[in-house]
Every structure is written in C-alpha cells, then in structure tokens.
Kinemage of the C-alpha trace (Angstrom):
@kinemage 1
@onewidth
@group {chain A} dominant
@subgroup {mainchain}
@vectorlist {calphas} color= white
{ca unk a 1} P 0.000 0.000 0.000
{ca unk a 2} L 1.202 3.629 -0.797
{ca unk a 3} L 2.125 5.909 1.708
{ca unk a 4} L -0.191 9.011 1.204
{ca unk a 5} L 1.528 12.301 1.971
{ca unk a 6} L -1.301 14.768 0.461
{ca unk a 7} L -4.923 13.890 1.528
{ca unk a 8} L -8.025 16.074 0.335
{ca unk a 9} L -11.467 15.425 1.663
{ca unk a 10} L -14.346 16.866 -0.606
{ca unk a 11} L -17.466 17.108 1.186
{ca unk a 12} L -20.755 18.105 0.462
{ca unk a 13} L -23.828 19.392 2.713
{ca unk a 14} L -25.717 16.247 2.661
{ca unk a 15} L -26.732 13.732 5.541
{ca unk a 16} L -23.802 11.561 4.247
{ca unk a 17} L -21.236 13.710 5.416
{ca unk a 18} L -20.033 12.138 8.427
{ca unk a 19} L -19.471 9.042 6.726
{ca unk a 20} L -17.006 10.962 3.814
{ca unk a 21} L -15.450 12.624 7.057
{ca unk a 22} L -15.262 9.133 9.600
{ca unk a 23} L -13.693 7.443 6.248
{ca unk a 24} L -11.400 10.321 6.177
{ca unk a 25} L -9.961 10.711 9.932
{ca unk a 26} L -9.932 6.768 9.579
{ca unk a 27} L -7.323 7.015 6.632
{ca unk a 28} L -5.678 10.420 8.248
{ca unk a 29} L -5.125 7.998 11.506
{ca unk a 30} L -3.475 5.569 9.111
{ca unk a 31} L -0.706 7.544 7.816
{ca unk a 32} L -0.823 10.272 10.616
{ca unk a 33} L 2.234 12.141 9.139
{ca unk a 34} L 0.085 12.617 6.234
{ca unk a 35} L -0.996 16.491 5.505
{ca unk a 36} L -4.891 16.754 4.656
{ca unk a 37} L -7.168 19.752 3.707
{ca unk a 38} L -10.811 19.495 3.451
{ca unk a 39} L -13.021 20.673 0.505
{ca unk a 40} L -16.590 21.760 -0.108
{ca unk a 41} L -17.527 23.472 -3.770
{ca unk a 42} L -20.253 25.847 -3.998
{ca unk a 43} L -21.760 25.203 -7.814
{ca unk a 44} L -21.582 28.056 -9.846
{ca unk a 45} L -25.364 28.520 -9.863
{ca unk a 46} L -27.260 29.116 -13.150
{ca unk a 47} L -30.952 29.558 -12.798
{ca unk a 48} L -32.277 26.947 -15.380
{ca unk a 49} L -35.488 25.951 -13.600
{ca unk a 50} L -36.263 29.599 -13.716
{ca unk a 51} L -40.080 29.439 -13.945
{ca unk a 52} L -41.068 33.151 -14.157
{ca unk a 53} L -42.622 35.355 -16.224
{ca unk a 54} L -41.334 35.687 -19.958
{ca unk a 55} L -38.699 39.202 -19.459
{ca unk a 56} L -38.547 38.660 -15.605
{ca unk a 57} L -35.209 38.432 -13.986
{ca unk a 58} L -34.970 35.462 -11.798
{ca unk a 59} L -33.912 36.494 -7.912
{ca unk a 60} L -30.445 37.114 -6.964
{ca unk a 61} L -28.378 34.443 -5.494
{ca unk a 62} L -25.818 35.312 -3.165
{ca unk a 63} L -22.813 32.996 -3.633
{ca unk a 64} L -20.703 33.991 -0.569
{ca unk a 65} L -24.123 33.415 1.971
{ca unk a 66} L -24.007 30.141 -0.065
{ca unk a 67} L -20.660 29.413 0.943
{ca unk a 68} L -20.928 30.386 4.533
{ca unk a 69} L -23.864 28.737 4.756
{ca unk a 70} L -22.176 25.640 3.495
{ca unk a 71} L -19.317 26.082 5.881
{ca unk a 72} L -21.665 26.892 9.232
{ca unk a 73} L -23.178 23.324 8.141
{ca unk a 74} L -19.881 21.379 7.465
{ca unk a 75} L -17.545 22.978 10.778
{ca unk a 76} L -19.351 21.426 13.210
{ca unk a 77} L -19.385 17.979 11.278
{ca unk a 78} L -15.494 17.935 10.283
{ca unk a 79} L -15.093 19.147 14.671
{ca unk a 80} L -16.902 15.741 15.652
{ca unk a 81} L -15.172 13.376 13.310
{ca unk a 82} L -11.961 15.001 14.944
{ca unk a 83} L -10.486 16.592 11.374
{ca unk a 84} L -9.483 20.378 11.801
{ca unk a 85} L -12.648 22.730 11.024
{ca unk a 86} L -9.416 25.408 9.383
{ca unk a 87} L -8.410 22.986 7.073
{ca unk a 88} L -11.723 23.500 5.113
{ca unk a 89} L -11.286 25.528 1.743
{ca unk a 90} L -15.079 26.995 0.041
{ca unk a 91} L -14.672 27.424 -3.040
{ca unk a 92} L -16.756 27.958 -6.485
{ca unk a 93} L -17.282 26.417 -9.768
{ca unk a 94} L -18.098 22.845 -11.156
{ca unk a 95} L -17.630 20.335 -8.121
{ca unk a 96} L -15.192 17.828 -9.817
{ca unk a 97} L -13.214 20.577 -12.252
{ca unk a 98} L -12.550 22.460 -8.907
{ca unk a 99} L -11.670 19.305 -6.608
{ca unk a 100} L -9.385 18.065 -8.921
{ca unk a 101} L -7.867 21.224 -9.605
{ca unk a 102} L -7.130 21.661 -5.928
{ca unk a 103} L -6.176 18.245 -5.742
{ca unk a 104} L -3.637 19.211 -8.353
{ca unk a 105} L -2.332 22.501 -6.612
{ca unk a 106} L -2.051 20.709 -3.558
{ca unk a 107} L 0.127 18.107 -4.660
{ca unk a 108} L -2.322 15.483 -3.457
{ca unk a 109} L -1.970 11.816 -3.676
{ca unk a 110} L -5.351 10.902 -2.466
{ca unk a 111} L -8.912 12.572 -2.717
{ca unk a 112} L -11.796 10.960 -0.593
{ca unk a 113} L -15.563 11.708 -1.879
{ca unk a 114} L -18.884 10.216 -1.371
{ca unk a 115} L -20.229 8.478 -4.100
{ca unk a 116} L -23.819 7.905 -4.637
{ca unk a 117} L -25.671 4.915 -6.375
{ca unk a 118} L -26.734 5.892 -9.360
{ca unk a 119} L -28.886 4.767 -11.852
{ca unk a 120} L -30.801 5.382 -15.016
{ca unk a 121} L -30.375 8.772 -16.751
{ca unk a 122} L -27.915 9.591 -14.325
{ca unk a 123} L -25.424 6.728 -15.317
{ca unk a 124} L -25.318 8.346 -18.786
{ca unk a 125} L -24.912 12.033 -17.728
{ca unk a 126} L -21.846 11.693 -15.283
{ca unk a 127} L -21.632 12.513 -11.636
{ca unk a 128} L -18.988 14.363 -9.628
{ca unk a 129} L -17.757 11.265 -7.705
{ca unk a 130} L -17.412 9.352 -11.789
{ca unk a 131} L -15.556 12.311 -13.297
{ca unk a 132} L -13.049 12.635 -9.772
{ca unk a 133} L -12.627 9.110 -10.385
{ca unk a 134} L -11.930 8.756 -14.121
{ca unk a 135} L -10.096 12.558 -14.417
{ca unk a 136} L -7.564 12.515 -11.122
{ca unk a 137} L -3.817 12.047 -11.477
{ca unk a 138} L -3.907 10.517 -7.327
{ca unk a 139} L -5.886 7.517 -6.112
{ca unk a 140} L -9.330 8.247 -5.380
{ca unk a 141} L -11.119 6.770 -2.509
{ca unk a 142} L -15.284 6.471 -3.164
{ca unk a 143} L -16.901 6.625 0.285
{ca unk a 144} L -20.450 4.639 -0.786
{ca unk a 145} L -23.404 6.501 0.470
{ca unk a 146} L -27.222 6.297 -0.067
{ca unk a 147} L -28.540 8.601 -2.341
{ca unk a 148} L -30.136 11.425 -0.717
C-alpha cells in the first residue's frame, strides 16, 4: 500500500457527510504524518429551472451566503469526526473541475468523496464522484453513500 503524503477530503452538505469525514480521519489515523485539507464546492449557480414570467429576472443568489452557509453546516461535522474545522477551503465552480484542480495545486496523492448509487439517466450524464474518479492524477477513494 502507498504511503499518502497529500490527503483532500471533498465534502458536500448532505446527511452523508459524516461518513465521507469518519472514512477520512480513519485514513488520516493511518498515515498520521500525512498532511490533509478538506473541501466543499459551492456550484456556480445558473438559474435553469427559472419558472417566471417571460422578461422577468430570476432572484439574486448570493454565492458567498451560499458558501458560509455551506461552511456553518460542514464545521461542526469535520469538529466531531476530529479533522481540523481550518483545514476547510469553500470554493466555487463545477464540483469535480474544482476538486481536482485543488487536488492538483495541492500536490495530493489521495482525494476521498462520497459516491452515490446511481442509476438510469444519471449513469449516462456523469456525476462528480465518476468524473473525480476517471479525471484525477492521485488515487481516489469512493466513500459509498445512499442517495439522498
């Protein structure tokens, strides 16, 4: 087995959290000289659903109440598994593009993500936890957890 140096964690605000984040502190407990850094990606949000009026503007969304929002949720979480709440980055953009970018400028030799079952439709149009896994240069670890 490799010896991991570089660990990130990419989380998202779901009830399957604490599993990504147990799987995590039970690999970071593993190779405890490893560095780590924990991720959650705020999708750059395009209205698409927008059901209004023909000419109406849909509402403003406010990205950075998004991503403190997102981190209020997750600090608590990443505090109970026993990971370090400040080693949580919130950034934007498409979920996998920016996870394995950081992954990338981080040097890291191992991401950890959930990975839902998927099926139908879905299988066909790609999910974040397929794309990590087929697109990263490091190892990827798929934590499996229920679909929401």
């Amino acid at each position: 087995m490799s010896s991991y140096k570089n660990i990130l964690i990419a989380l998202e605000c779901s009830h399957n959290t604490e599993q990504v984040l147990a799987k995590g502190a039970e690999i970071k407990a593993l190779y405890p000289d490893a560095s780590y850094s924990l991720v959650h990606v705020v999708l750059d949000v395009i209205i698409a659903d927008w059901a209004g009026l023909p000419g109406q503007v849909p509402p403003a969304i406010d990205q950075q109440e998004l991503a403190q929002a997102g981190a209020d949720y997750l600090k608590p979480l990443i505090e109970k598994s026993g990971l370090d709440e400040n080693k949580l980055t919130v950034c934007f953009g498409s979920p996998a593009q920016a996870i394995l970018e950081l992954a990338d400028s981080n040097n890291s030799d191992l991401i950890i993500a959930g990975s839902h079952s998927r099926r139908g439709l879905e299988i066909l149009l790609g999910s974040t936890a397929h794309k990590i896994l087929n697109l990263s240069k490091c190892d990827v670890l798929l934590v499996r957890t229920p679909k929401s």
